[in-house]
N, C-alpha and C positions, 0 to 999 in steps of 0.2 A: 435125521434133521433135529433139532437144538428143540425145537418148538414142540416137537410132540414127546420129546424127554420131560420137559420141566411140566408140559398135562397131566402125563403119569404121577407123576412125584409128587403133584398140584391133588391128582386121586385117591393117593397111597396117604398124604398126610391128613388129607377130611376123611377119608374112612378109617383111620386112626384117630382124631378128634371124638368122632363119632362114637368110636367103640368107648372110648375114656369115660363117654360121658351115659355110657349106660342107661342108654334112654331105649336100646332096641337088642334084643339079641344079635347074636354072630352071624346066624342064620338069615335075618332080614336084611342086616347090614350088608352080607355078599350077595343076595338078591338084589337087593336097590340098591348096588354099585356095578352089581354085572359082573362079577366075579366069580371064580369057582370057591368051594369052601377049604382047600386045600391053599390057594393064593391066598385066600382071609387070612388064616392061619399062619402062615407062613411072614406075612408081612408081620401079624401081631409078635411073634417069635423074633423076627431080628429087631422091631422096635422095643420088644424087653428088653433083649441083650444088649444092644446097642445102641439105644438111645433115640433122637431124632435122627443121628446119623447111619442108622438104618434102614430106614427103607429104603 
């Protein structure tokens, strides 16, 4: 469904704000998103390489 694609993406780009902004470790950030630290990572890695249009 359309609607819980664009949540994700809506997830993926605040927990990428968040990390930018260096206010919390990697560590807290995947806790207080519910992520594993392997997804943390991974999203931060195609948003280096790739820009916004990565995640």
């Amino acid at each position: 469904m359309p609607w819980k694609e664009s949540r994700i993406l809506d997830q993926r780009l605040q927990f990428l704000a968040s990390y930018q902004k260096e206010q919390m470790s990697v560590a807290d950030l995947f806790r207080a998103y519910g992520i594993s630290r392997s997804t943390a990572y991974r999203w931060i890695n195609r948003y280096n390489r790739r820009g916004r249009k990565g995640p």
